[in-house]
Backbone as a ProteinNet text record, in pm:
[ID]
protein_1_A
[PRIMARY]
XXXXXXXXXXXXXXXXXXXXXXXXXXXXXXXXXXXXXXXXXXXXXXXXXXXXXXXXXXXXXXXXXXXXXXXXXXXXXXXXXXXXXXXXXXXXXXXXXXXXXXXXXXXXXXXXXXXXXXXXXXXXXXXXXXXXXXXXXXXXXXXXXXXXXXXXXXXXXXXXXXX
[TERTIARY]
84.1	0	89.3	45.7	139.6	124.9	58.7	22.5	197.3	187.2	293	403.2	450	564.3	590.9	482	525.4	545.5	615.2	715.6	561.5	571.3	471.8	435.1	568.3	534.5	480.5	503.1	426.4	279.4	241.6	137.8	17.1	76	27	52	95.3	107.6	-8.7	2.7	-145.3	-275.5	-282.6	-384.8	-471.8	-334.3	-377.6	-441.5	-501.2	-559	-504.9	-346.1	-241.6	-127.8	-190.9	-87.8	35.6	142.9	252.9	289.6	392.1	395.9	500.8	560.8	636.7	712.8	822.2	855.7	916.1	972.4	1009.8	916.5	778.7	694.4	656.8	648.8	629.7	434.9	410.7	316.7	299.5	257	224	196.8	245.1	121.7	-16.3	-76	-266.7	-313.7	-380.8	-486.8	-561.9	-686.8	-814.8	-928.6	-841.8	-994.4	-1038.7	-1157.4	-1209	-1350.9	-1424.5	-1593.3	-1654.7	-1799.3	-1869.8	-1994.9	-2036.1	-2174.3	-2259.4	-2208.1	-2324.9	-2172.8	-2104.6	-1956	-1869.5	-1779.5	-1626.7	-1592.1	-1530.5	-1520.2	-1347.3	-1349.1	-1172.9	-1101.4	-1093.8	-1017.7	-1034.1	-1067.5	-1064.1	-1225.2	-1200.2	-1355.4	-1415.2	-1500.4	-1650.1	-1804.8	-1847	-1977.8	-2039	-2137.5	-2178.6	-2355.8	-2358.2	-2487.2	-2572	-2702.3	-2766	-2731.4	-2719.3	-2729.1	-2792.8	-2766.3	-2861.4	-2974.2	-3002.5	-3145.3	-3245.7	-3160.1	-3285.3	-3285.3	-3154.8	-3182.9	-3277.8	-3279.7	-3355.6	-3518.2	-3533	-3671.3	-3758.2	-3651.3	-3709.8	-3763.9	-3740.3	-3786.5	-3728.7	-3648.7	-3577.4	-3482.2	-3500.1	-3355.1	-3263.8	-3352.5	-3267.2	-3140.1	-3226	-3144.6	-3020.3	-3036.2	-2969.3	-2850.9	-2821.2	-2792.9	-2670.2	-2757.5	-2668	-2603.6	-2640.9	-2547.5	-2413.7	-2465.1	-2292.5	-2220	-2283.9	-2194	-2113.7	-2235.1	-2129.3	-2008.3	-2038.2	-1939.6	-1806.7	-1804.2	-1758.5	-1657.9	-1697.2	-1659.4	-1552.2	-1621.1	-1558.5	-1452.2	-1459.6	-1328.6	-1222.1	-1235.7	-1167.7	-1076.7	-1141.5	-1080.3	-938.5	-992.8	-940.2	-805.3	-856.2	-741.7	-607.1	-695.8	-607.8	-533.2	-565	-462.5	-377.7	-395.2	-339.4	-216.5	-248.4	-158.5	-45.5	-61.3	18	70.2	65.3	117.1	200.1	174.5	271.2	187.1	78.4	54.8	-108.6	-29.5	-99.6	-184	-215.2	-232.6	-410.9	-434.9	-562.2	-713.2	-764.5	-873.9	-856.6	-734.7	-708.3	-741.6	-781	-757.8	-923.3	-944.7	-1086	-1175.6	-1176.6	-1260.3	-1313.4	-1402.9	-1513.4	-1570	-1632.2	-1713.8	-1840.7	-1916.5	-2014.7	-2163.3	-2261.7	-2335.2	-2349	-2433.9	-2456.1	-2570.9	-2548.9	-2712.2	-2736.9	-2642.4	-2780.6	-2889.8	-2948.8	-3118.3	-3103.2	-3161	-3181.4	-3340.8	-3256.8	-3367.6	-3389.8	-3259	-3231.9	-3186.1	-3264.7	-3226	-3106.3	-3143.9	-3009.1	-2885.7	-2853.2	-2712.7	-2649.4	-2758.6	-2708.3	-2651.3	-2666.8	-2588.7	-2691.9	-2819.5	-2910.8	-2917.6	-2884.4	-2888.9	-2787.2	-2712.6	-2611.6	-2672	-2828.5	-2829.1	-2925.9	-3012.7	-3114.6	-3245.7	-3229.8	-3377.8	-3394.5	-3527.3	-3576.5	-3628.8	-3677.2	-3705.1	-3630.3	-3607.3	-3562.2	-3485.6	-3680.8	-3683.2	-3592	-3670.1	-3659.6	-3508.1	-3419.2	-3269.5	-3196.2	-3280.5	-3151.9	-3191.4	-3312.1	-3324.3	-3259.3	-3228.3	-3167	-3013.1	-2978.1	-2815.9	-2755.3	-2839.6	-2829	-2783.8	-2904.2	-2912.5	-2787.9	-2763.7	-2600.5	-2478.8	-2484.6	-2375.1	-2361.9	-2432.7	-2487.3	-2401.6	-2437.4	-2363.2	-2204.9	-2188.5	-2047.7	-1940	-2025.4	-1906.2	-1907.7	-2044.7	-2037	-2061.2	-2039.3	-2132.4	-2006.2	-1874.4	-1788.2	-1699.4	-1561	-1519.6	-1473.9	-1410.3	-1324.3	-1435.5	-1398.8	-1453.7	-1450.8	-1551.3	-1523.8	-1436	-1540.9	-1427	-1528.1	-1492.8	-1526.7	-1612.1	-1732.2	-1831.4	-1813.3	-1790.4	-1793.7	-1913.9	-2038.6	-2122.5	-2119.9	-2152.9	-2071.5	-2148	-2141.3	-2233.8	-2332.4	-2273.1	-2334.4	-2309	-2179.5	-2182.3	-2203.9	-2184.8	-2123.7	-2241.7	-2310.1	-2410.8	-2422.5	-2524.9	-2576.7	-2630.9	-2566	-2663.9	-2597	-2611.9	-2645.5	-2815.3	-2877.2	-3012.7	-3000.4	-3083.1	-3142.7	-3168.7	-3093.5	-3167.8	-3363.3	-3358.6	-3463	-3464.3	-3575.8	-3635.3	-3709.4	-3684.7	-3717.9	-3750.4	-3874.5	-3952.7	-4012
-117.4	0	124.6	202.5	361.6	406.3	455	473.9	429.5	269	254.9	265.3	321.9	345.8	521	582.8	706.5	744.1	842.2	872.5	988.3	1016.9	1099.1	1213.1	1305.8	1443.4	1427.3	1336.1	1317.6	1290.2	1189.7	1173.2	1311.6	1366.3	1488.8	1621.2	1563	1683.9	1623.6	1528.8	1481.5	1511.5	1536	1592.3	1751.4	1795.8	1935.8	1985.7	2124.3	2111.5	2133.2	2188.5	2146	2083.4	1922.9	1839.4	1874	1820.5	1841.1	1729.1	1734.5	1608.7	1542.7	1409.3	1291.8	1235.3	1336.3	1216.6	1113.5	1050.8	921.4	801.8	893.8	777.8	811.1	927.3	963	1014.3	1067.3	1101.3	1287.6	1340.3	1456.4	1544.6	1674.1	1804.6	1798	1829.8	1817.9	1872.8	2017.6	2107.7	2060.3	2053.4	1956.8	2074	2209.4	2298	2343.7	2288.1	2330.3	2361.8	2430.7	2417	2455.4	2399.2	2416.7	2440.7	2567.9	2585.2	2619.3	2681.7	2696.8	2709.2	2643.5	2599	2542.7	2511.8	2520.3	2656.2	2665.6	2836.3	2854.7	3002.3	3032.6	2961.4	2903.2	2864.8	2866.9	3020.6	3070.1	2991.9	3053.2	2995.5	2886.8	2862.3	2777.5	2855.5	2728.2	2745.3	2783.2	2895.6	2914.6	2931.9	2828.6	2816	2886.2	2925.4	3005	2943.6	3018.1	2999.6	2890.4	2780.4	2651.9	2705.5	2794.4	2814	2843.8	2912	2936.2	2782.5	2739.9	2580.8	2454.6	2489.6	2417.8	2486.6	2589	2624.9	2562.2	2509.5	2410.3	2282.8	2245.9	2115.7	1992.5	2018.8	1911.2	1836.2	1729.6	1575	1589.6	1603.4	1542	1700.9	1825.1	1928.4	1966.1	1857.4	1889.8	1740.2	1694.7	1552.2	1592.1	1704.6	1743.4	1842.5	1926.1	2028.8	1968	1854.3	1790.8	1718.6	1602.9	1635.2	1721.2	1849.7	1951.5	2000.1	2029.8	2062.9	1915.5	1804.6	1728.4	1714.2	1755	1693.7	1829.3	1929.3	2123.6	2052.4	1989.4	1992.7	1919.3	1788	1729.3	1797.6	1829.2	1892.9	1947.3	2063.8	2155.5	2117.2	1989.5	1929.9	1888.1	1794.1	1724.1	1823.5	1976	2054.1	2147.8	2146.8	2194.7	2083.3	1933.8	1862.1	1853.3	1878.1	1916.6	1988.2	2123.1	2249	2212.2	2092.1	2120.3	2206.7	2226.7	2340.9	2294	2297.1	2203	2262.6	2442.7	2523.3	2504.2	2580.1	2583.4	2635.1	2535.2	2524.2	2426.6	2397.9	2318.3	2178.7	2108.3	1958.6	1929.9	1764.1	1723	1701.3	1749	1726.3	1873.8	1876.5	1972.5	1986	2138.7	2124.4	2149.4	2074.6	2051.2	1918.2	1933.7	2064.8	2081.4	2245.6	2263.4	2212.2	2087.2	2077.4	2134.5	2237.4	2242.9	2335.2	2282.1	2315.2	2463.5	2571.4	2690.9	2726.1	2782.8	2784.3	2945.6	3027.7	3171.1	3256.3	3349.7	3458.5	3532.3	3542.3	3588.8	3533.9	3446.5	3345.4	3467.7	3496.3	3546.1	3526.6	3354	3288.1	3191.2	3194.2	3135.2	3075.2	3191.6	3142.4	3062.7	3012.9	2912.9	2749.1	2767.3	2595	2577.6	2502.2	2384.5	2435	2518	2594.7	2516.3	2532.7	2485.3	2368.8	2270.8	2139.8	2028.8	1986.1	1872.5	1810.9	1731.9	1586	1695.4	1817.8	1828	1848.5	1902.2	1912.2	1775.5	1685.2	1571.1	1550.2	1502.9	1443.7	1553.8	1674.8	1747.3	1740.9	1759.3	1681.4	1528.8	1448.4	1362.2	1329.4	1400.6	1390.6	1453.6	1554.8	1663	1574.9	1506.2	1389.2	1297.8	1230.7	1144.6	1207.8	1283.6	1341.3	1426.4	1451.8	1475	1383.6	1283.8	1165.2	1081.7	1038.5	926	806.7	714.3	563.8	466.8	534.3	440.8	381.7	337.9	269.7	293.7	445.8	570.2	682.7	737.9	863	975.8	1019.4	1201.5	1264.6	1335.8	1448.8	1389.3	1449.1	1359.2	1497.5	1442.3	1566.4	1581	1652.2	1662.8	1753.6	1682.1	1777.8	1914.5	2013.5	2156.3	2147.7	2159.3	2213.2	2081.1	2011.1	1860.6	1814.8	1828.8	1863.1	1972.6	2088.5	2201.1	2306.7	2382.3	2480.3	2598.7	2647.2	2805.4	2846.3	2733.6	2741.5	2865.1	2840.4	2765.1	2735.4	2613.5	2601.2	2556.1	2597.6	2573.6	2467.6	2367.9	2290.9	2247.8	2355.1	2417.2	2529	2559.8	2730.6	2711.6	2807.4	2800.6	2977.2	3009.7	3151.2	3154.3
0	0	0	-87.7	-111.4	42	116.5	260.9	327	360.3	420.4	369.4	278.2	205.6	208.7	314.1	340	513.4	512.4	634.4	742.7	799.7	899	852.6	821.5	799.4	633.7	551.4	387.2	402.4	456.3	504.4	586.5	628.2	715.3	592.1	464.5	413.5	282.9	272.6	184.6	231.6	382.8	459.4	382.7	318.3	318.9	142.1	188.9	30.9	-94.7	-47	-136.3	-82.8	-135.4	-100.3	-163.2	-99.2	-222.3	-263.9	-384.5	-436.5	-361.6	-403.6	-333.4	-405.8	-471.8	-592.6	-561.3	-496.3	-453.8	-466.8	-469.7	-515.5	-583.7	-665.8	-814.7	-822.3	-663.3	-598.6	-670.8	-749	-802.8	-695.9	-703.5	-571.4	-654.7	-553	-601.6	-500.1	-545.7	-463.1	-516.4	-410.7	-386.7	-404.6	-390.8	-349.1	-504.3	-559.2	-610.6	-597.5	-679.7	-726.1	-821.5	-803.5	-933.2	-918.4	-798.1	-796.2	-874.4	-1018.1	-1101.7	-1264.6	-1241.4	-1399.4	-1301.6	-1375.3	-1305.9	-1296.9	-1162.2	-1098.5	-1143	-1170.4	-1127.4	-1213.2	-1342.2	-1408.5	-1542.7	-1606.4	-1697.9	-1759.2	-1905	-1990.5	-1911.8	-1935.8	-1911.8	-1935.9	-1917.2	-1936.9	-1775.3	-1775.8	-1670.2	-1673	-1510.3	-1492.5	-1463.3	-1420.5	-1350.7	-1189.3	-1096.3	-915	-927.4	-816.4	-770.3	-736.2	-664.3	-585.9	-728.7	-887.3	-980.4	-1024.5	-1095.8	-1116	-1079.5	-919	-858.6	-854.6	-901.8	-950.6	-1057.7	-1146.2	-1268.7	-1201	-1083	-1043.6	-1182	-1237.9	-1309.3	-1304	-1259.5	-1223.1	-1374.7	-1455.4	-1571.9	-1638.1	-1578.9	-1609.3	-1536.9	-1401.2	-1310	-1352.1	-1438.6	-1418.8	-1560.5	-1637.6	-1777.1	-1716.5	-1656.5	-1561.3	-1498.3	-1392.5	-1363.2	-1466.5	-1562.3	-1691.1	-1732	-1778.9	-1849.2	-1795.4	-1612.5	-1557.1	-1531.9	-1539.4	-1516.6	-1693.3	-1791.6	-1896.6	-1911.3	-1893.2	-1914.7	-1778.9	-1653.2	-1522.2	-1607.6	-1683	-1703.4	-1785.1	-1886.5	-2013.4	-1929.7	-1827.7	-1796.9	-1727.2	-1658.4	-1582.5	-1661.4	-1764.4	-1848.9	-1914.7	-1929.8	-1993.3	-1882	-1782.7	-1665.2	-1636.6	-1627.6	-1585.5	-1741.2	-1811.9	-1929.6	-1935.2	-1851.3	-1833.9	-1710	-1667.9	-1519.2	-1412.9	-1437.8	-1363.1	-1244.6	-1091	-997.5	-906.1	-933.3	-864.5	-824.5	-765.7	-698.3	-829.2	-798	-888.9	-1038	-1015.4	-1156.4	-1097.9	-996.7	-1006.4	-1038.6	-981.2	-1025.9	-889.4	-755	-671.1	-641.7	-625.6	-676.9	-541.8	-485.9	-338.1	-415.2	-462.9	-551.5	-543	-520.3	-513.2	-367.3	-347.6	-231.9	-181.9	-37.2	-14.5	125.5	183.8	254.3	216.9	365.5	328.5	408.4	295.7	276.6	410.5	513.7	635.8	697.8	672.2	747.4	656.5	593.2	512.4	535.6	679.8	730	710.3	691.6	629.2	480.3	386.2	283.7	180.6	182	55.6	2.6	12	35	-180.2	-217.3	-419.1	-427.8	-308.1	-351.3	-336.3	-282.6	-194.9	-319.2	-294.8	-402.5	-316.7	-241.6	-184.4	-61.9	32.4	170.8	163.6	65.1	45.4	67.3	141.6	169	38.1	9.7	-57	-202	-254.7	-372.9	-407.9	-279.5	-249.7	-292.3	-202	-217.7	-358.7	-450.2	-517.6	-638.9	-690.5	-738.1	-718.4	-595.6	-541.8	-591.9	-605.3	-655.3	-783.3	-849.4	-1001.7	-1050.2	-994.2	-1023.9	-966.2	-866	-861	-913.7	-994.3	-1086.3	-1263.2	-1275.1	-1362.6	-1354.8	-1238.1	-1221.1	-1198.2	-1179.5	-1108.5	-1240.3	-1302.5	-1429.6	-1352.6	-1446.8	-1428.6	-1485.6	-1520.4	-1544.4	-1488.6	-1519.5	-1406.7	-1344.8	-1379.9	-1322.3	-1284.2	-1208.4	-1118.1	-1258.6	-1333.5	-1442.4	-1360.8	-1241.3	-1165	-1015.3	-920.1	-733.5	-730.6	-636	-631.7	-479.4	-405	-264.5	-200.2	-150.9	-124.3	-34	-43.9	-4.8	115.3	236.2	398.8	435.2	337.4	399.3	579.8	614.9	757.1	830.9	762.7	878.2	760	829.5	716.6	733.7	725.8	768.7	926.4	1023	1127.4	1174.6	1312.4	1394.2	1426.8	1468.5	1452.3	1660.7	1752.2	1882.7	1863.5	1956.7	1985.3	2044.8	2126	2172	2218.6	2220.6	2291.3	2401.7	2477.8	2605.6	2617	2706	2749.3	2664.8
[MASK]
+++++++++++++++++++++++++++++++++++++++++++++++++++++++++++++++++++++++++++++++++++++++++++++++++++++++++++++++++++++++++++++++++++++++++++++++++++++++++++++++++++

């Protein structure tokens, strides 16, 4: 396993969102931070979407399914000519903080045209359909979709209220 064939501080540096590379194991640098809330962001031309919150107004799986395609086929491209360039910098790799689900609850947050709206069901099943098309059905990963505030969101939400 590549794992045990690395030393503590390599390992702890793959941790980060620009790993660096390893040539001893012929391990590349790879920044991880990318996204694609409505194109591929920050790395020149693309195609750009309307905001998730209008997207998700169409109530459409299948529009949402050609959307991570497009963005998945436009990441690759981009990659595959970045890693040709040598060039490992931030926004060029293929894991994506893509799409956003959380659920849109407090105006006050202010980023609210970034989520799939206050619906639950209609969130995941839109989230879905856009991971479905960003990732592909083959045997290899297109580009890695990482859902955006899937743990951590717009809260904070009370547990309870009390007076």
């Amino acid at each position: 396993m590549l794992v045990d064939q690395m030393i503590v501080d390599e390992i702890a540096g793959q941790l980060k969102f620009d790993a660096p590379g390893i040539d001893r194991l012929g391990i590349a640098a790879y920044n991880w931070w990318n996204e694609s809330l409505h194109g591929v962001a920050r790395a020149g031309t693309a195609a750009v979407f309307s905001q998730a919150i209008a997207l998700a107004a169409a109530w459409n799986e299948d529009l949402m399914f050609e959307v991570g395609e497009t963005v998945a086929d436009e990441a690759r491209a981009k990659y595959n000519a970045s890693v040709r360039h040598r060039d490992r910098d931030i926004y060029k790799g293929l894991t994506f903080w893509s799409p956003n689900v959380n659920i849109f609850r407090d105006p006050r947050w202010g980023r609210g045209h970034e989520t799939l709206g206050e619906n639950p069901v209609l969130t995941s099943r839109l989230a879905v359909s856009e991971i479905k098309g960003m990732q592909g059905d083959g045997e290899y990963l297109k580009i890695a979709a990482c859902a955006k505030h899937f743990a951590v969101h717009s809260g904070p939400e009370a547990l309870s209220r009390t007076g």
